[in-house]
C-alpha positions as CSV (number, residue, x, y, z in Angstrom):
1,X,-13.3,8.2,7.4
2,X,-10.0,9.3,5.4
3,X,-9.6,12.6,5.8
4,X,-5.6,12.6,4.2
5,X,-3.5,10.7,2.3
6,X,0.2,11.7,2.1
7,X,3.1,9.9,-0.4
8,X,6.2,11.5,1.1
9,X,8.5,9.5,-0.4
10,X,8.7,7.7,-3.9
11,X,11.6,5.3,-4.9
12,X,12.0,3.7,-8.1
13,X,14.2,1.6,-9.8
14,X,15.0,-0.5,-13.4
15,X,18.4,-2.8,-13.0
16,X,18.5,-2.0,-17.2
17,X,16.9,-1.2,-20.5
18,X,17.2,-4.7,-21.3
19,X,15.1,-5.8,-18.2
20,X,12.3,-3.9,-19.2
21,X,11.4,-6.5,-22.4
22,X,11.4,-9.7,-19.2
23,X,8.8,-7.8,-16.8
24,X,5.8,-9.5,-15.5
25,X,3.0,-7.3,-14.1
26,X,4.1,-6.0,-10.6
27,X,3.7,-7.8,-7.3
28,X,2.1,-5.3,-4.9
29,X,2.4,-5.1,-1.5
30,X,0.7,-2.9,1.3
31,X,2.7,-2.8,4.4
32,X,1.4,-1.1,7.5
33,X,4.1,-0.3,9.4
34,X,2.5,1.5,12.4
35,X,-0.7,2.8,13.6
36,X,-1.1,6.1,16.2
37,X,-4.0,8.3,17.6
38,X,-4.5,10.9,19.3
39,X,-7.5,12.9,20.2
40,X,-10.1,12.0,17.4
41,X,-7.2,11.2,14.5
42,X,-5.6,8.0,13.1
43,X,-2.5,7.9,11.4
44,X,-2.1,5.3,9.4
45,X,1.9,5.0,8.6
46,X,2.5,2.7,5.2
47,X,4.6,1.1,2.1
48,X,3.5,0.6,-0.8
49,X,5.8,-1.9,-3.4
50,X,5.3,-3.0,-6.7
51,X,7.9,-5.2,-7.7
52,X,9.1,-5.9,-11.6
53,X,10.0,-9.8,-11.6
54,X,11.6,-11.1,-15.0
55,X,8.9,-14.5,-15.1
56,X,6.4,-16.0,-12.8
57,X,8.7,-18.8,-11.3
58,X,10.2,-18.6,-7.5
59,X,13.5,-18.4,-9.1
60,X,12.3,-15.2,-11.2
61,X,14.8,-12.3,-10.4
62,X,13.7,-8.9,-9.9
63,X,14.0,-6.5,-12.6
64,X,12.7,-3.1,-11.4
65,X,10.4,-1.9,-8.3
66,X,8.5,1.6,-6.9
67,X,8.5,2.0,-3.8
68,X,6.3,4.7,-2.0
69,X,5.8,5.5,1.8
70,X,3.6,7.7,3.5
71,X,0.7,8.0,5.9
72,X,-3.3,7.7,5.8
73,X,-5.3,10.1,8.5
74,X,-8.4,8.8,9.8
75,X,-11.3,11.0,11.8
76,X,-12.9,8.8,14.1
77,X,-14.3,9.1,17.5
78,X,-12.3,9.4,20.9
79,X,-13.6,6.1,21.7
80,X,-12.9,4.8,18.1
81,X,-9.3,6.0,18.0
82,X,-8.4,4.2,21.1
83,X,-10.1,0.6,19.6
84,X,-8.1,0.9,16.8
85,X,-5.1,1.6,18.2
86,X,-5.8,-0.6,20.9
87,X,-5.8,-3.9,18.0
88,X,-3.2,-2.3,16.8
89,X,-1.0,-2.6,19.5
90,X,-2.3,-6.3,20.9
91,X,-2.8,-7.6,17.3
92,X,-1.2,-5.9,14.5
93,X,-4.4,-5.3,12.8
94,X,-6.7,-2.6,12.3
95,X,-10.4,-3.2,12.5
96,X,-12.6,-4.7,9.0
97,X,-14.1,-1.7,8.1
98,X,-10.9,0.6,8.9
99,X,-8.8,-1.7,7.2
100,X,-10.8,-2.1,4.0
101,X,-11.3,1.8,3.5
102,X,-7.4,1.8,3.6
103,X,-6.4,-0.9,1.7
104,X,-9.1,0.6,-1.0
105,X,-8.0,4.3,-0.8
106,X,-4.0,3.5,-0.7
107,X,-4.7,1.1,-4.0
108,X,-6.8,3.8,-5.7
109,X,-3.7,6.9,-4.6
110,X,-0.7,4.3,-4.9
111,X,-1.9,2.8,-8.2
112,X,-2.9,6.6,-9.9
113,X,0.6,7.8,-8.4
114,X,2.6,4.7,-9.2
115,X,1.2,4.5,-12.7
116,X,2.7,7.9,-13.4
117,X,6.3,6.8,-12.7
118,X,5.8,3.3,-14.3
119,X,5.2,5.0,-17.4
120,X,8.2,7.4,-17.5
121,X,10.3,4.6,-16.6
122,X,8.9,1.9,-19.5
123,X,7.3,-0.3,-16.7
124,X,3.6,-1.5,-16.7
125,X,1.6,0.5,-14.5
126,X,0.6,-1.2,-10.6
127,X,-2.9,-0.9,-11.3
128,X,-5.5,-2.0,-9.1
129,X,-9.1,-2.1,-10.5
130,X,-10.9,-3.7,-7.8
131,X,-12.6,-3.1,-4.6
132,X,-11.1,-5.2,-1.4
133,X,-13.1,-6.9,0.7
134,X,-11.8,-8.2,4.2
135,X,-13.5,-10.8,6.6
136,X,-12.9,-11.1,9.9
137,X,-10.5,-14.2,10.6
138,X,-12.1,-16.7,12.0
139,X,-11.3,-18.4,15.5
């Protein structure tokens, strides 16, 4: 369960005024950059970027981006903390159900948060409106 969710750090950017008329709703893109536990908490360390492209072709060029980082804290049992981090570590991926109730919460926080900056900077808000649901890869 998500007990905290921290931004600590918000970067954004337009190249110029005259971008803003060429944007395309925002890629976004959730990075998890490291997972650690310790006793019966999770910390989930992540990036959040929505990027401002000028079109929808490859060739587009990017015209603006936000850029937050920050960390999720999960409660979870002893024995919990160390599976997680135990996939972590071997696979780079954090269980289903761990991994959906992140994704969810860091869309609903980023998008609130990232809407906010979008608008003071004439850029259409990152919003995501729905739910993620993740299936465990086949082998």
């Amino acid at each position: 369960m998500i007990t905290g969710l921290n931004i600590l750090n918000v970067n954004a950017n337009v190249d110029s005024a005259g971008a803003l008329s060429k944007q395309r709703f925002p890629k976004l893109n959730i990075n998890i950059e490291k997972v650690e536990g310790a006793n019966e908490k999770v910390k989930v360390i992540f990036t959040f970027v929505a990027e401002y492209l000028d079109g929808d072709a490859k060739e587009s060029k990017t015209v603006a981006s936000i850029k937050m980082d920050g960390n999720v804290e999960i409660s979870e049992s002893k024995d919990n903390v160390k599976s997680i981090v135990s996939k972590w570590d071997k696979e780079h991926m954090l269980p289903v159900n761990v991994a959906e109730e992140v994704i969810n919460g860091l869309n609903f926080r980023c998008s609130s948060v990232g809407t906010l900056v979008a608008y003071s900077m004439g850029l259409i808000p990152p919003m995501v409106i729905s739910t993620t649901k993740i299936q465990e890869p086949s082998k």
